[in-house]
C-alpha positions as CSV (number, residue, x, y, z in Angstrom):
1,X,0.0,0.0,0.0
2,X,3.0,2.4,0.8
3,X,4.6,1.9,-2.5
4,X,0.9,2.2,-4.2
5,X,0.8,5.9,-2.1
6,X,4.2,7.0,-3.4
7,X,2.9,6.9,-6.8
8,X,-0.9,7.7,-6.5
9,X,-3.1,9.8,-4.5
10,X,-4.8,6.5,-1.9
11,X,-7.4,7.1,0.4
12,X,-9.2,4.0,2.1
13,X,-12.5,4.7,2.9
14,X,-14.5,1.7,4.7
15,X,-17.7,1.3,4.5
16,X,-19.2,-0.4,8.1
17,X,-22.6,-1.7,9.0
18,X,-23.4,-0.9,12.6
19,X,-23.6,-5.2,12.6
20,X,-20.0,-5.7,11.6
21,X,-19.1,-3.6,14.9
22,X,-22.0,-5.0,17.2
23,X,-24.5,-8.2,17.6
24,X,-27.7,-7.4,18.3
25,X,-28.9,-9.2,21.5
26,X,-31.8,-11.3,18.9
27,X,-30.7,-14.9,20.5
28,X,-28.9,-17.9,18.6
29,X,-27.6,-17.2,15.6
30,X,-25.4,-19.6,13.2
31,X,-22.4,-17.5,11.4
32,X,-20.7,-18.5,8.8
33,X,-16.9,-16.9,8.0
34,X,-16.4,-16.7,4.0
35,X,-13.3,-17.3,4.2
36,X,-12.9,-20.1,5.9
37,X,-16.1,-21.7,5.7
38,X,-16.4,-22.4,9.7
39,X,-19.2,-22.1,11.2
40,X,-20.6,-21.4,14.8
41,X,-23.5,-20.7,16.4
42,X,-23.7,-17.5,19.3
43,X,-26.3,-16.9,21.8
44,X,-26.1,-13.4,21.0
45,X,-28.6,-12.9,24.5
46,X,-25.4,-13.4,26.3
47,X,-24.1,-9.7,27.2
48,X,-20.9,-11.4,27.7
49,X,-20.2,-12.4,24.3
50,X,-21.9,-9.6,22.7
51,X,-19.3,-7.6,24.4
52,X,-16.4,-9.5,23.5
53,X,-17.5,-9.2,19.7
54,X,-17.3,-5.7,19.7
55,X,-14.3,-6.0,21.7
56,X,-12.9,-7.7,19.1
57,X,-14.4,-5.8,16.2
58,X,-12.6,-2.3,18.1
59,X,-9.1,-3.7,18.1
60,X,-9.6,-4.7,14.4
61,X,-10.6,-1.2,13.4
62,X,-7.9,-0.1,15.6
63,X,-5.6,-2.5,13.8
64,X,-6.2,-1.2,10.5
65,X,-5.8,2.2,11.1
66,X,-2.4,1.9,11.9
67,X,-2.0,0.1,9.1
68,X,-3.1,3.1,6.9
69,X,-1.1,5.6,8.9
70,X,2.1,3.2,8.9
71,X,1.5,3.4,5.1
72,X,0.6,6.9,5.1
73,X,-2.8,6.4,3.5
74,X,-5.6,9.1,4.2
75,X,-8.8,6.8,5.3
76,X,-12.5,7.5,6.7
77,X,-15.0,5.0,7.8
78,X,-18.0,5.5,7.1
79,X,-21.6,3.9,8.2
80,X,-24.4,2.5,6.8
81,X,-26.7,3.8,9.1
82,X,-25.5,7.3,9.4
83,X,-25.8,10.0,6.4
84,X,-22.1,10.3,4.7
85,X,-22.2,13.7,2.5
86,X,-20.9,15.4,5.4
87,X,-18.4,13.3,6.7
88,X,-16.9,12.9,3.6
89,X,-17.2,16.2,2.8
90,X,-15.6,17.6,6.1
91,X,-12.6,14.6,5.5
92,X,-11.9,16.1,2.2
93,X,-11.9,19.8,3.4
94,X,-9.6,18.8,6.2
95,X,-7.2,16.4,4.0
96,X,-7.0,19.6,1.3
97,X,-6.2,22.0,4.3
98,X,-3.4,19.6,5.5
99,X,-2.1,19.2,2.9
100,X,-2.1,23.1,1.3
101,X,-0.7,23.7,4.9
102,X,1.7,21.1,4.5
């Protein structure tokens, strides 16, 4: 990604559902991963695990963050269930400040 920055202007932006970040507390549910093809079931009633998910899901956001900074990549998340004209309009603004202000 850094050598990808050097020669073009990046910026990641992620696009989140509020259910990537948090389980709703709906009961059992049976998840499949994509990748892998495992799958388990959650008893997403159980505070306890519903808090470790999004426990989880944090440190992963966190994760790749620092990924984009380490690479120097400009990134915004942005939600599903949340309007995004002004938040990508206020990260642009910003990004063309910084960078006029060097």
């Amino acid at each position: 990604m850094r050598q990808a920055n050097r020669r073009h202007d990046v910026v990641a932006i992620q696009i989140t559902d509020r259910f990537e970040l948090e389980l709703p507390a709906i009961g059992r549910l049976v998840l499949k991963d994509a990748e892998t093809g495992e799958v388990v079931e959650v008893n997403t009633s159980e505070l306890r695990k519903r808090l470790a998910f999004a426990q989880r899901q944090t440190k992963a956001q966190a994760d790749l963050l620092k990924v984009f900074r380490s690479a120097r990549i400009d990134s915004i998340q942005l939600r599903t269930d949340q309007p995004y004209g002004t938040a990508l309009a206020k990260f642009f603004e910003t990004r063309e400040k910084r960078r006029l202000h060097g």
